[in-house]
C-alpha positions in Angstrom: -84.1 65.7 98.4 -86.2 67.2 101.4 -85.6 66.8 105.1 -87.5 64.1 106.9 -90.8 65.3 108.6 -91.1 68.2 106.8 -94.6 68.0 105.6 -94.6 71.7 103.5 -91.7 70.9 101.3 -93.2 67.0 100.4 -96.6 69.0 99.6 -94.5 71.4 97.1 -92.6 68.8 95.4 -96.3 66.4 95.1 -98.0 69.2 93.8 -95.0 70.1 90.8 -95.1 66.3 90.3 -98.9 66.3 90.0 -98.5 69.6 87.3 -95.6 67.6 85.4 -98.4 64.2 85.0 -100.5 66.4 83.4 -98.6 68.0 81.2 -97.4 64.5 80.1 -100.3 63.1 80.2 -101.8 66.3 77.3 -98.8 65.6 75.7 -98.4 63.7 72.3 -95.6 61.8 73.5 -97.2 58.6 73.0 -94.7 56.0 70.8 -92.1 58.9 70.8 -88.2 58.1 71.2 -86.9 58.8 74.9 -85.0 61.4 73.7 -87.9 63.5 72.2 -90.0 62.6 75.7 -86.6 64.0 77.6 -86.3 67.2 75.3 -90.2 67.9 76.3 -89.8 67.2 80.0 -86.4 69.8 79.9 -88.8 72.5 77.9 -91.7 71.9 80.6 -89.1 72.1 83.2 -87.7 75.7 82.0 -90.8 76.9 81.2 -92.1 76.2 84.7 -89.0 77.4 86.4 -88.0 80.6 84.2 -91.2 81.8 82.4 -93.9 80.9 84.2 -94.9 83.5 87.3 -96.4 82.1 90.2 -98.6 83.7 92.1 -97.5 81.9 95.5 -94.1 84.1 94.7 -96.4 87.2 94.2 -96.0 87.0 90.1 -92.3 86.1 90.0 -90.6 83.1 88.3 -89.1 80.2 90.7 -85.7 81.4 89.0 -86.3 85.4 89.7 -87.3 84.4 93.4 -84.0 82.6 93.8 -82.3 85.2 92.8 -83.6 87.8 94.7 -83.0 85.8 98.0 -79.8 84.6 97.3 -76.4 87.0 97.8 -74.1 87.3 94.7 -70.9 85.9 95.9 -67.3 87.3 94.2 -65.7 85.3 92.2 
């Protein structure tokens, strides 16, 4: 969920939408069971957030800039 009127944020989540349609769409999912399309989705989505670098977070992974902005909190 974003925040009303917040253009920037609606642009991020079009663009990661527009990035997941193609992968689908170059994927052979076509006549495949929901659970093999959901398995592919959850491997697109970890790739994207934990091995892929972006260069809009200067080569870092959306999980490694997370972390580095977000204070470890004591259990």
């Amino acid at each position: 969920m974003i925040k009303p009127r917040t253009q920037a944020h609606n642009g991020k989540v079009e663009r990661f939408n527009q990035t997941l349609l193609r992968f689908v769409s170059s994927s052979d999912l076509a006549g495949k069971s929901i659970e093999i399309f959901n398995s592919k989705i959850q491997d697109f989505i970890h790739f994207h957030n934990e091995v892929r670098p972006h260069t809009s977070l200067n080569g870092l992974t959306p999980l490694q800039a997370f972390q580095k902005h977000t204070p470890i909190r004591a259990a």
